[in-house]
Backbone bond lengths (Angstrom), bond angles and torsions (degrees), N, CA, C in turn:
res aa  C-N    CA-C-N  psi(-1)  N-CA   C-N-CA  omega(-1)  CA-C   N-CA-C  phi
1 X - - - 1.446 - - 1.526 107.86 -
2 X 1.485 125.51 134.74 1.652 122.19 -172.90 1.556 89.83 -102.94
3 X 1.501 79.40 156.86 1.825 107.46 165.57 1.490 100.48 -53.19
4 X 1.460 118.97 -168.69 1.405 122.83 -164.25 1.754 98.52 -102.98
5 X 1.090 101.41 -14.64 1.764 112.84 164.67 1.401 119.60 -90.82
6 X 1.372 106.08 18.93 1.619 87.40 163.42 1.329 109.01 98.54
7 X 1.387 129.79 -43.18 1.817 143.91 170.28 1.147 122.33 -55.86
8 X 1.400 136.11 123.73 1.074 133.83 176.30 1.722 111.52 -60.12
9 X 1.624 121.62 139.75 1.332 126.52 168.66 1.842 108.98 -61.79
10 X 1.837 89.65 152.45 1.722 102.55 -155.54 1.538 60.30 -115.00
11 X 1.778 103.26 164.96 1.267 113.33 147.43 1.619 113.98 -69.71
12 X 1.959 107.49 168.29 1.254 123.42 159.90 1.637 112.05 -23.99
13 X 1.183 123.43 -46.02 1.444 120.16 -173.46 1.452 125.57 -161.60
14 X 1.664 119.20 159.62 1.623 103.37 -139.10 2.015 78.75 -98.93
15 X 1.447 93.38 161.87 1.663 114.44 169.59 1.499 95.93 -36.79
16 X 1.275 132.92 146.91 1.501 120.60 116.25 1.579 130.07 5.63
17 X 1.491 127.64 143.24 0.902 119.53 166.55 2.035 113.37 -95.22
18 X 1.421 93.99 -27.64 1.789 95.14 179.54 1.844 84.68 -114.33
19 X 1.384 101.05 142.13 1.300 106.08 158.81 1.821 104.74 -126.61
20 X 1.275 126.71 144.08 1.026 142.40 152.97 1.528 120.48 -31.49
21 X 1.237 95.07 120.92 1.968 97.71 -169.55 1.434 87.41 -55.74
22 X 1.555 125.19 -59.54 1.703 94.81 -162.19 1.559 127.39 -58.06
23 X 1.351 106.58 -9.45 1.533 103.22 171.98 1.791 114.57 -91.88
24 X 1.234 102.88 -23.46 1.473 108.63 174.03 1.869 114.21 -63.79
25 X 0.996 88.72 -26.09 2.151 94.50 164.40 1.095 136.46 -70.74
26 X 1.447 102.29 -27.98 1.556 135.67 162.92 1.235 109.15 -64.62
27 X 1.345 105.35 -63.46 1.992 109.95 176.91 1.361 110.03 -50.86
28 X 1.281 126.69 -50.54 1.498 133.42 179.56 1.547 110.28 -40.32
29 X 1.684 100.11 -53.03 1.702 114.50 -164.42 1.475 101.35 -59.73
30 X 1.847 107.85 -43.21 1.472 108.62 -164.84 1.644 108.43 -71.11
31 X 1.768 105.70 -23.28 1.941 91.58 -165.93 1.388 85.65 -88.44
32 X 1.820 141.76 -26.73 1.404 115.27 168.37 1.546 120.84 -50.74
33 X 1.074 121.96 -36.88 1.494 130.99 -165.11 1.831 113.79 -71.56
34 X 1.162 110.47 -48.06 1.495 159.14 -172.96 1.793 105.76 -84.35
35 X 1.192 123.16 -33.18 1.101 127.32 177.57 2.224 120.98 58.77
36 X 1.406 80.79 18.19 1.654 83.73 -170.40 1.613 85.94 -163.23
37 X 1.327 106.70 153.10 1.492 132.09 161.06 1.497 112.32 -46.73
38 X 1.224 128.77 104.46 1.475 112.22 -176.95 1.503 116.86 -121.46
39 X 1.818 114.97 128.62 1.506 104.39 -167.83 1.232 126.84 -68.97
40 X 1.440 126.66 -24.94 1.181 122.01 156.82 1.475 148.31 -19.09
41 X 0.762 109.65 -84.52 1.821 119.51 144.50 1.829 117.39 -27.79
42 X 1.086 100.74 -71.36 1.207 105.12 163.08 2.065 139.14 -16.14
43 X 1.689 94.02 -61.84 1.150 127.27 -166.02 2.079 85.68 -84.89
44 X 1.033 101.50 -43.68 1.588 96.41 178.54 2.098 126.87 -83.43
45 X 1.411 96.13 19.66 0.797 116.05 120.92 1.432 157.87 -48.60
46 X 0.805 107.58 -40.34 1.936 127.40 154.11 1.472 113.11 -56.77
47 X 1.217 109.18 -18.15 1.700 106.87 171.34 1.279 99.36 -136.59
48 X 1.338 129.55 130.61 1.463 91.71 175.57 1.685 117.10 -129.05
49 X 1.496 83.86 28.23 1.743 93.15 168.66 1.881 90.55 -78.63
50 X 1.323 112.77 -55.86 1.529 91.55 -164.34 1.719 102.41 -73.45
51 X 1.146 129.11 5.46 1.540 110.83 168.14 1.620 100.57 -96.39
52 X 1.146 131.94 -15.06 1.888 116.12 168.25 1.538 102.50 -82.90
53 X 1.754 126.37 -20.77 1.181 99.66 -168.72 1.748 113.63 -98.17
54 X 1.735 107.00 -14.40 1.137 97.46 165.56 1.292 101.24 -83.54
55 X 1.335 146.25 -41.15 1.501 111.83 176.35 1.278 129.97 -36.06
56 X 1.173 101.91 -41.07 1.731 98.43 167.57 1.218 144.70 -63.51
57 X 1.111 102.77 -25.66 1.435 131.72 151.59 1.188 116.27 -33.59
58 X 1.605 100.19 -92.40 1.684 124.87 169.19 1.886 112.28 -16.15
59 X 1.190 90.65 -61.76 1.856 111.48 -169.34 1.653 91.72 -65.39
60 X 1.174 127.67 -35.12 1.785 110.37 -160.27 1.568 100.96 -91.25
61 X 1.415 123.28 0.92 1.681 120.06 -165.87 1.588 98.87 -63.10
62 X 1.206 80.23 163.55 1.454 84.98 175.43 1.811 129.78 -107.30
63 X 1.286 111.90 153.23 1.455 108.74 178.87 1.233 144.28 -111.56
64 X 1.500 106.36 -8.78 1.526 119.44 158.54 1.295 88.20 166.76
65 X 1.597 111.74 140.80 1.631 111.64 178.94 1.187 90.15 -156.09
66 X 1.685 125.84 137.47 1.539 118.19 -158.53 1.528 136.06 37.47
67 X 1.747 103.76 -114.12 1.934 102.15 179.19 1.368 84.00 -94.86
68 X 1.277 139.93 32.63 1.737 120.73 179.13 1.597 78.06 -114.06
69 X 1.521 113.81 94.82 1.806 114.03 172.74 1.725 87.93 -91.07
70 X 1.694 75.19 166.88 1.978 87.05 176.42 1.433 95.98 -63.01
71 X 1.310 140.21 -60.96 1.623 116.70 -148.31 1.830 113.04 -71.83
72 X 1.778 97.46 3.55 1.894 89.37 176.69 1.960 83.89 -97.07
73 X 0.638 134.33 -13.67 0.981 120.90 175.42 1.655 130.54 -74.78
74 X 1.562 102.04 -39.44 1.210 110.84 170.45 1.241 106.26 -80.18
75 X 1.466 134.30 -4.80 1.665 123.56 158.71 1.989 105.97 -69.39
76 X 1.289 99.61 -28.14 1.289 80.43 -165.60 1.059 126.64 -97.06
77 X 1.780 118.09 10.85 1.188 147.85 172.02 1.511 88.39 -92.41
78 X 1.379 161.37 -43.05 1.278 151.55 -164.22 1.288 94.31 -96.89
79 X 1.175 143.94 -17.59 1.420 134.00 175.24 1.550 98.32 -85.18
80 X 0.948 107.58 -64.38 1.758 93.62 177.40 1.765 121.93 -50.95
81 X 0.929 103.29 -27.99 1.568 111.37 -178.91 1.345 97.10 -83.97
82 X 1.405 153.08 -47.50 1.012 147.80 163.04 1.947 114.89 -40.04
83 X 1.546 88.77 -66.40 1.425 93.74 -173.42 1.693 101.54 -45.87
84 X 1.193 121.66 -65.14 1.804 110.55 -179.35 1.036 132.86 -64.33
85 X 1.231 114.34 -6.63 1.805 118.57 160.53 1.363 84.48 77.50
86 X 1.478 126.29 64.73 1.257 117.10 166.41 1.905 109.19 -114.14
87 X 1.101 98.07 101.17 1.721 88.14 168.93 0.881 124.53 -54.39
88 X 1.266 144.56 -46.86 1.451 151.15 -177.90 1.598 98.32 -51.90
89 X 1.474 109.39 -49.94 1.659 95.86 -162.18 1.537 113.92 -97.70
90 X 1.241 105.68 1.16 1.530 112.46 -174.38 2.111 93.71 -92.91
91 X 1.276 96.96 -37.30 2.041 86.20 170.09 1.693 113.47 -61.91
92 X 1.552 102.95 -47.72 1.356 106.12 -173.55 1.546 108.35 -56.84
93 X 1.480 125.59 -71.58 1.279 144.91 170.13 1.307 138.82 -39.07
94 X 1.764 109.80 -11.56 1.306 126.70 175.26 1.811 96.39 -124.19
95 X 0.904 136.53 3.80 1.424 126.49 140.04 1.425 144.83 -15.72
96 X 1.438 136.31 72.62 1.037 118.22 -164.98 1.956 116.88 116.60
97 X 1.626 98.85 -15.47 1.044 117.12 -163.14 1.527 119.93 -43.75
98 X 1.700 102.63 -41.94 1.596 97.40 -177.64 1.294 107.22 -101.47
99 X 1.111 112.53 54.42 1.896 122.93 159.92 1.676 102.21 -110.74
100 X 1.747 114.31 6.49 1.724 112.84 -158.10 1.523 96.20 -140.18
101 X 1.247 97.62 -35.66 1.622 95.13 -171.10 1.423 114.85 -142.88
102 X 1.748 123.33 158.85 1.598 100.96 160.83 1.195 127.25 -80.48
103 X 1.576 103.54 -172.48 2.157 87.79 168.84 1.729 106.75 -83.85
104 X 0.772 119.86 -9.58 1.733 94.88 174.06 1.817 103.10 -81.52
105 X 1.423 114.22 -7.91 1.771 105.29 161.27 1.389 107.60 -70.21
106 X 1.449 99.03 -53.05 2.029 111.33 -164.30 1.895 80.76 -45.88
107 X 1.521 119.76 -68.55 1.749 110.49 -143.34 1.621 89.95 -51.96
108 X 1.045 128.95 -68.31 1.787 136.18 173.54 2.017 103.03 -16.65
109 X 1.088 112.03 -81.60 1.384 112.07 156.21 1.382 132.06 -9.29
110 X 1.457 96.65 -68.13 1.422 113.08 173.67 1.857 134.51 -51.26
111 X 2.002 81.21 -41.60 1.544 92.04 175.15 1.406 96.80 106.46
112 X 1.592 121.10 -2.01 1.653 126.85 177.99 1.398 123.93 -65.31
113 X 1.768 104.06 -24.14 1.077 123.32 -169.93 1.960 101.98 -143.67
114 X 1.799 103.78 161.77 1.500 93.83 164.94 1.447 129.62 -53.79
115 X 1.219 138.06 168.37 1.690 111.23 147.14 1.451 123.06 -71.77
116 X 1.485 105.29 -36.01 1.561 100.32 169.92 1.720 115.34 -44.39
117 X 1.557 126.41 -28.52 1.353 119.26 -170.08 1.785 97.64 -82.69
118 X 0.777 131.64 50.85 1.736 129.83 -162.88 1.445 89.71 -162.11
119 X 1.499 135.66 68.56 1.372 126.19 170.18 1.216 112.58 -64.76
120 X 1.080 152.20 -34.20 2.068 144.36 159.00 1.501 125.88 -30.95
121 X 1.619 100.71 -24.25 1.500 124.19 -173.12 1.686 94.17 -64.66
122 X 0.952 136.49 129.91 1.775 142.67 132.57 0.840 131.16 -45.33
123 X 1.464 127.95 125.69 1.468 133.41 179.04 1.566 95.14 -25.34
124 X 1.199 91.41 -75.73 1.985 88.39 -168.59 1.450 128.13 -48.73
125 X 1.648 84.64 -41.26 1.964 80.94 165.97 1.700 122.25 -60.29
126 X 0.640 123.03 -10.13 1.843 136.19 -159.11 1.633 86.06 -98.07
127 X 1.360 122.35 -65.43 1.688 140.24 174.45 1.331 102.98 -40.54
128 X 1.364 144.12 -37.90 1.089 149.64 -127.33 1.484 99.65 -124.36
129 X 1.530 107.14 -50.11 1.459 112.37 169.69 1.245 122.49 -58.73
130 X 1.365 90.92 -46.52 2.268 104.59 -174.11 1.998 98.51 -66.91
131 X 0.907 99.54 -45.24 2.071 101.58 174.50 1.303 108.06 -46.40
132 X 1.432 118.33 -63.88 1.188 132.90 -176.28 1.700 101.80 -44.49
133 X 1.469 106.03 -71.83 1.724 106.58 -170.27 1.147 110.07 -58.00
134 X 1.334 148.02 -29.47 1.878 155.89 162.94 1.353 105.30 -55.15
135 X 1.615 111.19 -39.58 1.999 101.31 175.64 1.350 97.11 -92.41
136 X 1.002 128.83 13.93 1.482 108.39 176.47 1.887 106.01 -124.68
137 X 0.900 100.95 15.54 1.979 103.34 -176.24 1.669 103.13 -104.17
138 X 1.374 104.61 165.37 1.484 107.61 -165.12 1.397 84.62 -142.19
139 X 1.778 120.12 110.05 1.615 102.46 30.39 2.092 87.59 -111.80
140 X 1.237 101.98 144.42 1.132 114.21 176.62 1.548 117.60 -22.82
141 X 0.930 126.81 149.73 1.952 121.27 162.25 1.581 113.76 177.04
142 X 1.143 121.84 90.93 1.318 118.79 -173.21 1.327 103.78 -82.40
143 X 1.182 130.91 149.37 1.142 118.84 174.38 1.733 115.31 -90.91
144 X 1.418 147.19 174.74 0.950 127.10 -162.40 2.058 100.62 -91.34
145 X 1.387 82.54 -32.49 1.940 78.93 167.69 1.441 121.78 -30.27
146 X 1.006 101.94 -23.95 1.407 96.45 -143.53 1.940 108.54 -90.62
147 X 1.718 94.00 -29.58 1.773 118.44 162.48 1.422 97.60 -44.92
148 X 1.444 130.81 -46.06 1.197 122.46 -135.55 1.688 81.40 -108.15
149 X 1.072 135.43 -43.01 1.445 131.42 -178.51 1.641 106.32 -43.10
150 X 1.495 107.58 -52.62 1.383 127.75 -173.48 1.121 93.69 -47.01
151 X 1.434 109.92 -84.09 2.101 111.94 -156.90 1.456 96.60 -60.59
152 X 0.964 145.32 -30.23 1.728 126.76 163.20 1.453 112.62 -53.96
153 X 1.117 125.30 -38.73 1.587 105.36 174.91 1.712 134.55 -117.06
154 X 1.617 95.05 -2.62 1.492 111.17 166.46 1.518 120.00 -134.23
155 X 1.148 125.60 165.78 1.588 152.32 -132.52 1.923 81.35 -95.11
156 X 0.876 109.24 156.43 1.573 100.97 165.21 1.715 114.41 -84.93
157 X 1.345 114.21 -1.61 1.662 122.01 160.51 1.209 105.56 -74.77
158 X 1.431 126.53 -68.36 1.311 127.04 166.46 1.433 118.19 -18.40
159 X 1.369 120.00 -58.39 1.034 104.48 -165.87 1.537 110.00 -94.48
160 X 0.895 138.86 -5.21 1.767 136.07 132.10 1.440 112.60 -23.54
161 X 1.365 97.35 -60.09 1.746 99.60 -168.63 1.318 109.23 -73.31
162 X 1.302 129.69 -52.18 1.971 106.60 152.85 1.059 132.00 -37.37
163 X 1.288 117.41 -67.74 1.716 130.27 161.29 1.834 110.31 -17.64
164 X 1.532 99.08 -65.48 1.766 92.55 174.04 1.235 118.61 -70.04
165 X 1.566 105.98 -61.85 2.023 101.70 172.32 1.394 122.61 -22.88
166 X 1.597 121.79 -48.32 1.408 131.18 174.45 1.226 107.38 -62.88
167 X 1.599 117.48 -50.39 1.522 121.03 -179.66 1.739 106.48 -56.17
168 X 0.700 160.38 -15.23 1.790 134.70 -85.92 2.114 65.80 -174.67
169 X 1.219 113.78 -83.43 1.523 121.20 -163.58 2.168 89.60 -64.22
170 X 0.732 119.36 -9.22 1.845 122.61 -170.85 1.843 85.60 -86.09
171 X 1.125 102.49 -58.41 1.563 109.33 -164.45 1.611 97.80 -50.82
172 X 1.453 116.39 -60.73 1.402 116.09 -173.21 1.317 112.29 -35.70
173 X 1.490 100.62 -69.63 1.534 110.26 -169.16 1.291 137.69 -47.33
174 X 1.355 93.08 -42.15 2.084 100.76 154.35 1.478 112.86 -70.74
175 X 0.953 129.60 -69.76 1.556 123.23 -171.31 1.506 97.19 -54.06
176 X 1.062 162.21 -72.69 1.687 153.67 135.12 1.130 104.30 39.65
177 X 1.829 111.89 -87.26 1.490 139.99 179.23 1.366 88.41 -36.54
178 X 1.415 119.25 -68.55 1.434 120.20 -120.01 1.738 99.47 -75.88
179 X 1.648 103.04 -24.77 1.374 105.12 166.47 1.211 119.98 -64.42
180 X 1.300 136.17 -15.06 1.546 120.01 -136.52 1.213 115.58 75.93
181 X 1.278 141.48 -45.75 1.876 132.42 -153.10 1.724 103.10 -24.77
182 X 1.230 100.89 136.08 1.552 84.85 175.06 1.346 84.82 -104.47
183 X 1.881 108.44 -172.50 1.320 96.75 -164.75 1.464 127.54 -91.39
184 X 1.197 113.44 175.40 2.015 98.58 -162.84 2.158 89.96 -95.96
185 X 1.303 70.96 142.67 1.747 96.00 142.38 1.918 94.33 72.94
């Protein structure tokens, strides 16, 4: 979104001007990974306990382990990015999207449509989405159903690895916001 002159919006505040080679390796890893310069990282630089510890973060997510395949995963990275109205993370996080799903998944995803109207969706994928949007709403409230939905259809690893993925894409999106970043690319 541009300023009223035409300029694209900067975040709240500019990178560093010196960054620390050991964090500058990090930046490297993230624009190889990321495929673009990204301000995020960058701007967390200014502290850089929280730029080694979300890097670490970033690097340990996960990518499919059992029924947690990459494309339920990348729903639940677009459901969380959806649910917070984060531009930044809904460009990053929906990347790639229709190599995983169709668009009547993406509108389902999105929240454009029910999930029930998305018959391709999987029990679990549908489970996975609705988890995702409950850890990601304010003010929090899971209901207890929902424990019990879980261990009926995932591993108790499984459901770690949603649990963080949701956590993990939640973290972005506020610290994101909270900078300003407007959104990339």
């Amino acid at each position: 979104m541009p300023n009223p002159d035409g300029k694209p919006l900067d975040a709240f505040i500019e990178p560093p001007r010196h960054i620390p080679f050991y964090l500058r390796i990090g930046l490297w890893i993230a624009r190889r990974r990321a495929g673009a310069e990204l301000l995020p990282p960058q701007l967390l630089a200014w502290y850089p306990r929280a730029a080694i510890s979300s890097g670490t973060v970033e690097a340990l997510v996960a990518h499919s382990d059992g029924r947690v395949t990459e494309r339920m995963l990348k729903m639940v990275r677009m459901a969380v990015s959806f649910t917070v109205s984060c531009p930044f993370c809904i460009g990053l996080n929906s990347e790639g999207w229709e190599a995983l799903m169709t668009e009547t998944e993406l509108h389902a995803v999105q929240g454009g449509i029910p999930l029930a109207e998305a018959p391709s969706l999987t029990p679990g994928e549908r489970l996975a989405i609705e988890y995702a949007r409950l850890t990601s709403a304010t003010p929090l409230a899971l209901p207890p159903a929902i424990g019990e939905r879980l261990r009926e259809t995932f591993s108790e690893r499984e459901i770690v690895i949603l649990a963080t993925t949701s956590a993990q894409v939640n973290y972005w999106a506020r610290l994101i916001q909270g900078l300003g970043c407007p959104p990339a690319g």
